[in-house]
N, C-alpha and C positions, 0 to 999 in steps of 0.2 A: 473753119474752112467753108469758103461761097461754096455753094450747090453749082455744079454748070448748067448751059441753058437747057441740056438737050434733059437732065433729069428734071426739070422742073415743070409740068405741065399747066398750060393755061386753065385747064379746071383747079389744080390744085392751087395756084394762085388766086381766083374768085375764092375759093375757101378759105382762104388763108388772111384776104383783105374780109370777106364776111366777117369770120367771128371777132377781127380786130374793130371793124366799123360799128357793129353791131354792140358790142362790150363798151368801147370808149367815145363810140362816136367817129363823125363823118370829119369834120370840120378843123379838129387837133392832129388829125390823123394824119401822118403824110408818109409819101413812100420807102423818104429815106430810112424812115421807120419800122413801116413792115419790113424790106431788107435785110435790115441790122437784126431786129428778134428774131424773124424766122431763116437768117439766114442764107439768105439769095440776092442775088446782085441786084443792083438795080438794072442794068444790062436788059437781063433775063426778063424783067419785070415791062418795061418798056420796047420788049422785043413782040410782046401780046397788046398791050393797050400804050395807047399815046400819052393818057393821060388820067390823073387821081381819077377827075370826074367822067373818062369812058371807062374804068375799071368800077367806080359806081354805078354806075349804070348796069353794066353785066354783073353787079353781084345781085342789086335787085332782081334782074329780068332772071337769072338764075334760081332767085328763091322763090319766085312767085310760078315759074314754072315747074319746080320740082311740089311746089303746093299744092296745082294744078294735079298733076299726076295721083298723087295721095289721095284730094277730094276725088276722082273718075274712080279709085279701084275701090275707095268707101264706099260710092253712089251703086260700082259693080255688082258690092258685094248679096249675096241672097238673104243679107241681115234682116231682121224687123225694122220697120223704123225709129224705135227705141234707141237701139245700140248704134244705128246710124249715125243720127242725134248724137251719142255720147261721142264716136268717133272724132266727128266732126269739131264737136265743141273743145275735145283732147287737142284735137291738131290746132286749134287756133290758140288755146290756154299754152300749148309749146311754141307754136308761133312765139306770138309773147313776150314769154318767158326769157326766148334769147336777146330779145331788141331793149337794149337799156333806151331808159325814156331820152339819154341826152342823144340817140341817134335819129331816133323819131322827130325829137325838135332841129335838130341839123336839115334834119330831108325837109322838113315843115318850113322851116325858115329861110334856108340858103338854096332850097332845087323846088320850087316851086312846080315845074314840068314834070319831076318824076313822082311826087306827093300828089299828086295829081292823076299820075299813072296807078300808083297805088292806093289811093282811095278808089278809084273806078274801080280796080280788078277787087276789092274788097268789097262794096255795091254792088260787082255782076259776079261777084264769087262765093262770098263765103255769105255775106246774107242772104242770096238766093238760095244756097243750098239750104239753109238753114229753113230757109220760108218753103223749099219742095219739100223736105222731108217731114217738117210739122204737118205739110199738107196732107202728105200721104200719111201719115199717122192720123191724122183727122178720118181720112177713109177705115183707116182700120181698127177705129174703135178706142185708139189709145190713146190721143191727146181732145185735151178740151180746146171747148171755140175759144181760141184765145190767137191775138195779134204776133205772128213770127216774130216782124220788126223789133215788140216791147223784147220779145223773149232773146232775142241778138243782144239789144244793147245792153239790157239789166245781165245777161253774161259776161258782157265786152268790160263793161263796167267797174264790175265788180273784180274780175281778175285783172282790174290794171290797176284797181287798188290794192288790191293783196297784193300785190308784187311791188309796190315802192319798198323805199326799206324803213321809213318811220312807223308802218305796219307790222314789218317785219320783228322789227327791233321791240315794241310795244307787245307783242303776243306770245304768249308761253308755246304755242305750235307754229308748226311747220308752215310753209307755204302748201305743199302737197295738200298736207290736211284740210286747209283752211278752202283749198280750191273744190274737194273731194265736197267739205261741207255744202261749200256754194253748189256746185250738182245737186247734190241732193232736195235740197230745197229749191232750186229752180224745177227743178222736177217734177217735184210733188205736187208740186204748187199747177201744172199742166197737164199732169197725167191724170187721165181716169183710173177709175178704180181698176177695173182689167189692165190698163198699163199699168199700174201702180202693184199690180201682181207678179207681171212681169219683170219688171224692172228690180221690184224684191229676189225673184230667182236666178236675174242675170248676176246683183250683186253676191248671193249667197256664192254663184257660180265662181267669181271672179276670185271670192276669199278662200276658197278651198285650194 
């Protein structure tokens, strides 16, 4: 049985085309489809958005704002720059994690304007945060002189390689683990000794 309009809210339709776009992709994806799985009209669905690609549109401008919000209350928080760091680096590794590579290359290919939207907000966002907070840990002792930039992308990198699935498939651990690993040694690899003390008892802290 369809959902009617009035139970169906436009957020919960952005969520709904999310994690379908997001999983299989932009481009295969059509409405009649969302619909039919989740169960709601088309009606309903075209009663919010005109069309696939204005409903793309607000699920980006949706995830990139609620991304927005998460980096402010990490930047809020009265953390060290340590655990900033790891925060930050968590939310992009879950970022990620949800975007199969074939929706990436959908936005990359077929929406030129919004790939576009989202590389900027990913240059004024999440590697600048990256490049304040190494800075301000350069202030306080805990990271060495070392290039934010390298330290983003040798992150960015490396978890967009542990997350294909011929990795996956190939390694007796987990993704988790494998990402956990990659922290650690991007870490150590930039922390000083005094971060590298801390950082010891933030993880002892985490395991207990």
């Amino acid at each position: 049985m369809k959902k009617s309009n009035n139970s169906v809210t436009r957020e919960r339709i952005i969520e709904i085309a999310r994690h379908k776009f997001f999983t299989e992709g932009f481009v295969k994806t059509s409405i009649d489809e969302i619909a039919r799985e989740y169960h709601i009209s088309k009606k309903t669905i075209y009663s919010h958005f005109k069309s696939k690609d204005e409903l793309l549109n607000h699920v980006v401008k949706d995830f990139i704002a609620k991304t927005t919000d998460t980096i402010i209350e990490i930047m809020k928080s009265d953390k060290n720059s340590i655990q900033k760091l790891i925060d930050v680096l968590n939310l992009i590794q879950h970022n990620m994690r949800q975007m199969n590579l074939k929706y990436i290359n959908d936005i990359k290919n077929h929406k030129p304007k919004l790939w576009n939207y989202f590389e900027k907000f990913r240059k004024e966002n999440l590697e600048k945060i990256v490049y304040q907070t190494i800075e301000n840990g350069k202030k306080e002792n805990l990271f060495e002189e070392i290039n934010p930039e390298i330290v983003f992308r040798v992150f960015y990198g490396a978890v967009r390689n542990i997350l294909v699935p011929e990795f996956l498939m190939s390694t007796p651990i987990s993704s988790d683990e494998a990402i956990k690993k990659t922290f650690d040694i991007l870490l150590n690899g930039i922390l000083t000794d005094q971060g590298r003390k801390i950082y010891k008892r933030q993880k002892r802290g985490n395991n207990q």
